[in-house]
N, CA, C and O atoms as a GROMACS GRO file, in nm:
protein
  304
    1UNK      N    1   0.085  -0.118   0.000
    1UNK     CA    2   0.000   0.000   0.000
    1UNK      C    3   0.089   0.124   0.000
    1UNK      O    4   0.183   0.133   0.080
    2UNK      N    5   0.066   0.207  -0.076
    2UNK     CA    6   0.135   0.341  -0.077
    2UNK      C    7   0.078   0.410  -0.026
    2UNK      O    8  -0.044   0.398  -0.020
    3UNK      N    9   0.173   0.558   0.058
    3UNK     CA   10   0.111   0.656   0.169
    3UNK      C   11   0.222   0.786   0.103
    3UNK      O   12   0.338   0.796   0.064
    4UNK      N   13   0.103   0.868   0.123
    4UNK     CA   14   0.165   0.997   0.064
    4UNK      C   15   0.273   1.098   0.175
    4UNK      O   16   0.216   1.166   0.260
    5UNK      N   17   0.389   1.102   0.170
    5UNK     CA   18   0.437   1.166   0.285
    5UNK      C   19   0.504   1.321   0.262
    5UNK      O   20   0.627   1.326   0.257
    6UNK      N   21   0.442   1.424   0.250
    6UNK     CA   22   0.536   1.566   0.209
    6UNK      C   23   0.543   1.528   0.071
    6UNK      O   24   0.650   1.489   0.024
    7UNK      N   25   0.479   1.533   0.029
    7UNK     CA   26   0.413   1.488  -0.144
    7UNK      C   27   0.477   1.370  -0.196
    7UNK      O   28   0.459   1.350  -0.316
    8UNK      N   29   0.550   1.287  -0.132
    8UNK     CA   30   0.594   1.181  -0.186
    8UNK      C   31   0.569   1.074  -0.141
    8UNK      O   32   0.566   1.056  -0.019
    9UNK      N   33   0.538   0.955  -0.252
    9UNK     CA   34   0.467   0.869  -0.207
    9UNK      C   35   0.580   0.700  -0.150
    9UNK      O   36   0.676   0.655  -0.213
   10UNK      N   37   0.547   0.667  -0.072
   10UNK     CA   38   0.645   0.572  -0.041
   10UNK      C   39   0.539   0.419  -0.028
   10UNK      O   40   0.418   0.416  -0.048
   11UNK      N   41   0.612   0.322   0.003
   11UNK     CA   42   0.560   0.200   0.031
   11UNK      C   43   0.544   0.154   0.116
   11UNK      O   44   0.635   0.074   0.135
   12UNK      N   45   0.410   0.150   0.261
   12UNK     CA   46   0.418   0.114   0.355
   12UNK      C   47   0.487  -0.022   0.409
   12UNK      O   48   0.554  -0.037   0.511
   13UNK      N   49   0.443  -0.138   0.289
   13UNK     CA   50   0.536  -0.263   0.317
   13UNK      C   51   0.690  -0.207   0.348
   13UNK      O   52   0.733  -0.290   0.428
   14UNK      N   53   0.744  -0.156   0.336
   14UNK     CA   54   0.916  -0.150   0.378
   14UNK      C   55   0.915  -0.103   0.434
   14UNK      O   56   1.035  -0.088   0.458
   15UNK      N   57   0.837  -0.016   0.529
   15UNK     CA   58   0.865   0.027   0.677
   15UNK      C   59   0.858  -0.066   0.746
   15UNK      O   60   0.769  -0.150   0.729
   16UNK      N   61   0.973  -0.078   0.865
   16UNK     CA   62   0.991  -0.148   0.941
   16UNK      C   63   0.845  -0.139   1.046
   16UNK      O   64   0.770  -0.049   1.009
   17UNK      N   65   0.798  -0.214   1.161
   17UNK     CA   66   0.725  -0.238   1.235
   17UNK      C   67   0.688  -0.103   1.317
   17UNK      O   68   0.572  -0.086   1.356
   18UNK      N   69   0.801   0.005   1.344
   18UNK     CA   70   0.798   0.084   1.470
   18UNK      C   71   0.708   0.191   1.365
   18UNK      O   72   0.596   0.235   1.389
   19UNK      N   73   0.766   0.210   1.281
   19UNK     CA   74   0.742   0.369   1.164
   19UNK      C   75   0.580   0.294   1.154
   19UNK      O   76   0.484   0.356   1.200
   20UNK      N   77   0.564   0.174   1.099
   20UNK     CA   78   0.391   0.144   1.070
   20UNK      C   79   0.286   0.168   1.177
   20UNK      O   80   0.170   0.204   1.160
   21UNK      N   81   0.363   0.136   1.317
   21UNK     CA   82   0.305   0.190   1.403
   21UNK      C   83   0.289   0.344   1.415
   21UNK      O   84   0.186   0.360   1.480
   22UNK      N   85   0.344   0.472   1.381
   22UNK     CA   86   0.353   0.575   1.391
   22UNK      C   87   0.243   0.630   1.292
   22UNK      O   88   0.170   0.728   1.309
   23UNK      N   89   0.251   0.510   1.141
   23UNK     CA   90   0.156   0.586   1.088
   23UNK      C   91   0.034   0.551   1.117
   23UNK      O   92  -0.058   0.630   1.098
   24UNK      N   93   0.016   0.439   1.162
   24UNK     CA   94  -0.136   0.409   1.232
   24UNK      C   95  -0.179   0.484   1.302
   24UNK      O   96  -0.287   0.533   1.271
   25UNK      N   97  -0.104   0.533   1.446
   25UNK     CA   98  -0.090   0.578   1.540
   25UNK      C   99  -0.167   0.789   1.484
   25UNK      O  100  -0.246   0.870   1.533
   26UNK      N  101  -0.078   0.783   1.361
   26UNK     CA  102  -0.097   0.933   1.317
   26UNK      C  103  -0.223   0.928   1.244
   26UNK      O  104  -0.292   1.029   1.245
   27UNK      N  105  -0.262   0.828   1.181
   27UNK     CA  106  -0.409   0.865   1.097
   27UNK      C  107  -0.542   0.828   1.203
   27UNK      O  108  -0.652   0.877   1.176
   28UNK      N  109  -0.527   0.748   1.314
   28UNK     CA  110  -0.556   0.732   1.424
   28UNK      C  111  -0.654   0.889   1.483
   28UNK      O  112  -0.770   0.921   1.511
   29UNK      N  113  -0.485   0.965   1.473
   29UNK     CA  114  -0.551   1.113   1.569
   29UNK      C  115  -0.559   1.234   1.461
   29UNK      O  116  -0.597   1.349   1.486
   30UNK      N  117  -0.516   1.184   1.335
   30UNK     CA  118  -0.611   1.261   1.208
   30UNK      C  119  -0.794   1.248   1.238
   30UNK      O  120  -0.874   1.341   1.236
   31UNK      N  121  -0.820   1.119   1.262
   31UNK     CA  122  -0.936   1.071   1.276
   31UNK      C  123  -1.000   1.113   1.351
   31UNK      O  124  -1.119   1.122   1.320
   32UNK      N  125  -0.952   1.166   1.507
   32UNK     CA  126  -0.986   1.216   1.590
   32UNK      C  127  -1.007   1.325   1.596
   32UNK      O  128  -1.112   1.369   1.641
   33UNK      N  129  -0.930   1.384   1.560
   33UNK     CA  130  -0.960   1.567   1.490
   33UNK      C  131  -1.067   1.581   1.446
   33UNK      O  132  -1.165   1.634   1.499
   34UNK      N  133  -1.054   1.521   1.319
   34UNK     CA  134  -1.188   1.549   1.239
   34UNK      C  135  -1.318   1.535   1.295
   34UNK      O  136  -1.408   1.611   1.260
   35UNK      N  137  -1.344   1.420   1.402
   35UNK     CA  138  -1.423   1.374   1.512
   35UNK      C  139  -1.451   1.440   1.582
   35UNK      O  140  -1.574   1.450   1.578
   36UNK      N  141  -1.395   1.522   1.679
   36UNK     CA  142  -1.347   1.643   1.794
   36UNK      C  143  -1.405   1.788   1.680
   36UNK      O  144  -1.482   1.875   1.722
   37UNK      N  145  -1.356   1.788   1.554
   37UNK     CA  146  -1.389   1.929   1.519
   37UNK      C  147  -1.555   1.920   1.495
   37UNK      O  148  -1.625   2.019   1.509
   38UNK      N  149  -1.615   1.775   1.452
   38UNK     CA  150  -1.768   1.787   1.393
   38UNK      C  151  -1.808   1.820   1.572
   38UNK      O  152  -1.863   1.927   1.601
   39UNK      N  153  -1.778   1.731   1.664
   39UNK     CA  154  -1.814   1.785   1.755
   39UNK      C  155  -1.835   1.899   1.846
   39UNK      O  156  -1.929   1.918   1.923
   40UNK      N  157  -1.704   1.989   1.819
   40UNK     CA  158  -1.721   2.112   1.845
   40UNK      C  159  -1.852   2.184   1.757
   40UNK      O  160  -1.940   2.248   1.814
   41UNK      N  161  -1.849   2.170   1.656
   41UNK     CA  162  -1.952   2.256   1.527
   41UNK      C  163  -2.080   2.187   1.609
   41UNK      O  164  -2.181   2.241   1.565
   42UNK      N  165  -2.112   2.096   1.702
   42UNK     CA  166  -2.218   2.072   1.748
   42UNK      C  167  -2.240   2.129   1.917
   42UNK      O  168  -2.355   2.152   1.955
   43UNK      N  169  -2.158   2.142   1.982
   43UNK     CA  170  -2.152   2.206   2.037
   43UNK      C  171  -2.185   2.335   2.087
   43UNK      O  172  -2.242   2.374   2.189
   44UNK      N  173  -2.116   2.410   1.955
   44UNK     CA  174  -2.160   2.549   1.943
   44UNK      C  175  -2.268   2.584   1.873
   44UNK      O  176  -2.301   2.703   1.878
   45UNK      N  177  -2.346   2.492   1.791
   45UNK     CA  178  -2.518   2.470   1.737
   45UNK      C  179  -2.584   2.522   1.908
   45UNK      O  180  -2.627   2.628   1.951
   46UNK      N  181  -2.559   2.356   1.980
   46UNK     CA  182  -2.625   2.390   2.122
   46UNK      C  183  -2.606   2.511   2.194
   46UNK      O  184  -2.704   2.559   2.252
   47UNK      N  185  -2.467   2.584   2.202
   47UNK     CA  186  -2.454   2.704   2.317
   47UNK      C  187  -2.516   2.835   2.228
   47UNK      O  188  -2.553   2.945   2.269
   48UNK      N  189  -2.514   2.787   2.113
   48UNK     CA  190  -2.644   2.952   2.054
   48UNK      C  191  -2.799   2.887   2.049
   48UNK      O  192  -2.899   2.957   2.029
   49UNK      N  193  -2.802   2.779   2.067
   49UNK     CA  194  -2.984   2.765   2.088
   49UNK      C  195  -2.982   2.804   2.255
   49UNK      O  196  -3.043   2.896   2.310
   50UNK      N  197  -2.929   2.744   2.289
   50UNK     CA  198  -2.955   2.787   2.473
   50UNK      C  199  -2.899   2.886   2.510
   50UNK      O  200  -2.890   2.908   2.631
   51UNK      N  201  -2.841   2.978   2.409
   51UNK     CA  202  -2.834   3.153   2.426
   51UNK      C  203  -2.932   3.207   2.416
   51UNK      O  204  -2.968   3.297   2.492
   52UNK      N  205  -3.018   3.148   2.291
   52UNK     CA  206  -3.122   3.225   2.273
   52UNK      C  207  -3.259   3.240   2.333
   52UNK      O  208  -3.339   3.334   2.338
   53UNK      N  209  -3.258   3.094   2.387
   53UNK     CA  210  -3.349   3.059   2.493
   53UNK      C  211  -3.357   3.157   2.595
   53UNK      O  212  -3.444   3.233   2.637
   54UNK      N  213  -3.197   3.120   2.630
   54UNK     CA  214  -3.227   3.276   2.786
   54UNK      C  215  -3.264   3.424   2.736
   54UNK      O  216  -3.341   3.513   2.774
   55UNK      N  217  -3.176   3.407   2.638
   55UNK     CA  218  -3.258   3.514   2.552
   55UNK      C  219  -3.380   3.588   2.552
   55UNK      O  220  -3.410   3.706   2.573
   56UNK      N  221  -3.463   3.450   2.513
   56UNK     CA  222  -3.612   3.532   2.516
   56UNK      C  223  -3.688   3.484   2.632
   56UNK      O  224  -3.809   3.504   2.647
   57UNK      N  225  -3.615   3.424   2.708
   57UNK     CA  226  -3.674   3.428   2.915
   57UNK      C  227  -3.666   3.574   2.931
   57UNK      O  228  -3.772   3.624   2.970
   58UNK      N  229  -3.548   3.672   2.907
   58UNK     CA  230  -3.529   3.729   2.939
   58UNK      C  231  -3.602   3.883   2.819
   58UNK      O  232  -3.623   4.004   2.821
   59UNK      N  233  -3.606   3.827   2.777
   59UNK     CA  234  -3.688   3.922   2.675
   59UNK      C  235  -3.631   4.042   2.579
   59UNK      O  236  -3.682   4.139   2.524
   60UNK      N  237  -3.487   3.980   2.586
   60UNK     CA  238  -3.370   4.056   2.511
   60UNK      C  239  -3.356   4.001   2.368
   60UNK      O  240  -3.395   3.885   2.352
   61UNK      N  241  -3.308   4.065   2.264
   61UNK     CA  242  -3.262   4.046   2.149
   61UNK      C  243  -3.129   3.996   2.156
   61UNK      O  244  -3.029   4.055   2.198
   62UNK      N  245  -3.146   3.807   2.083
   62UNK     CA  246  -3.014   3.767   2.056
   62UNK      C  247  -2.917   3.838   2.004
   62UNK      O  248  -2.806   3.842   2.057
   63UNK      N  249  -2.940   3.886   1.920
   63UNK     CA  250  -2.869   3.966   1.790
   63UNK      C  251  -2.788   4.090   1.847
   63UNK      O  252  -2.693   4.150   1.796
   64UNK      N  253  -2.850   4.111   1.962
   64UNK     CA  254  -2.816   4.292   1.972
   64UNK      C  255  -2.652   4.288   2.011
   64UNK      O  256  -2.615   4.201   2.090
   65UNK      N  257  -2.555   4.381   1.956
   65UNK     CA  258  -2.488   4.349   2.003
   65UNK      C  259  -2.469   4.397   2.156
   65UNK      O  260  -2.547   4.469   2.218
   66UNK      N  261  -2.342   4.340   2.208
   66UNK     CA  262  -2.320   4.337   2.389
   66UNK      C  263  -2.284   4.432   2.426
   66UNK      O  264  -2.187   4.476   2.364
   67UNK      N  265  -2.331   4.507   2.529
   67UNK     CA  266  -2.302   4.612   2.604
   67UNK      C  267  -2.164   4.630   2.664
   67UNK      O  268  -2.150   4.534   2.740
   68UNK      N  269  -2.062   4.700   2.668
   68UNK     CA  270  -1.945   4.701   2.681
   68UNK      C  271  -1.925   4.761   2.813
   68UNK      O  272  -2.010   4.838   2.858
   69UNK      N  273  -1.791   4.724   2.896
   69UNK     CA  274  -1.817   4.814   3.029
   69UNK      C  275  -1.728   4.905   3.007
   69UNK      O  276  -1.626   4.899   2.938
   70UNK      N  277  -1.779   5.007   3.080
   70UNK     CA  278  -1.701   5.167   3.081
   70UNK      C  279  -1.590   5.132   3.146
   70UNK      O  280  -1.579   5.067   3.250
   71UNK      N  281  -1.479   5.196   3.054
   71UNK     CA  282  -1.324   5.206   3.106
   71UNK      C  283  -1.302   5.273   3.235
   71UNK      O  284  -1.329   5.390   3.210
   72UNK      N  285  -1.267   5.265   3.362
   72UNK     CA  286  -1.215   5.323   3.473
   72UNK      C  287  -1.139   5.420   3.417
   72UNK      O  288  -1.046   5.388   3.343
   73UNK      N  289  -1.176   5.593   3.454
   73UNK     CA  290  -1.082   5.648   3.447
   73UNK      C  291  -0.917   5.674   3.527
   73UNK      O  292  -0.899   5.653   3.647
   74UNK      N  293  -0.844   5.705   3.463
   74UNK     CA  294  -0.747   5.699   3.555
   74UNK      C  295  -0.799   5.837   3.660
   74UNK      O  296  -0.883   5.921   3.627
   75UNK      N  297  -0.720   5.833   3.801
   75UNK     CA  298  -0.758   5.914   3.862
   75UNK      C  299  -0.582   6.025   3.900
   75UNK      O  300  -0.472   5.990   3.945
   76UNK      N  301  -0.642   6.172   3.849
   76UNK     CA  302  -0.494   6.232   3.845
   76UNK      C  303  -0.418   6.300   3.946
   76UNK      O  304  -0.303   6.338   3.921
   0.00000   0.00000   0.00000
């Protein structure tokens, strides 16, 4: 089986045992990423529906933007 490495393609049969492990090991937590990132994108689906929820408990506009706090003046 050939594996593409820094654009070149090599032959997994002639890697010794340790390197086959590394690339298992690496497409492994490629896999996981990609896993971890759909999950985040679901995540943050949920924390803007249950923004908006309190939202309109509260009877505020999601959208609006956020009120900023006034800078402390220095005192001279």
């Amino acid at each position: 089986m050939a594996i593409k490495i820094n654009g070149k393609e090599y032959d997994e049969n002639k890697f010794d045992d340790k390197t086959k492990n590394y690339v298992i090991a690496r497409q492994e937590l490629v896999q996981n990423q990609a896993r971890l990132e759909i999950e985040m994108e679901k995540v943050n689906v949920l924390i803007r529906y249950y923004n908006a929820k309190i939202c309109e408990f509260l009877g505020i506009d999601p959208t609006a933007p956020k009120e900023s706090k006034p800078e402390d003046k220095p005192k001279e």
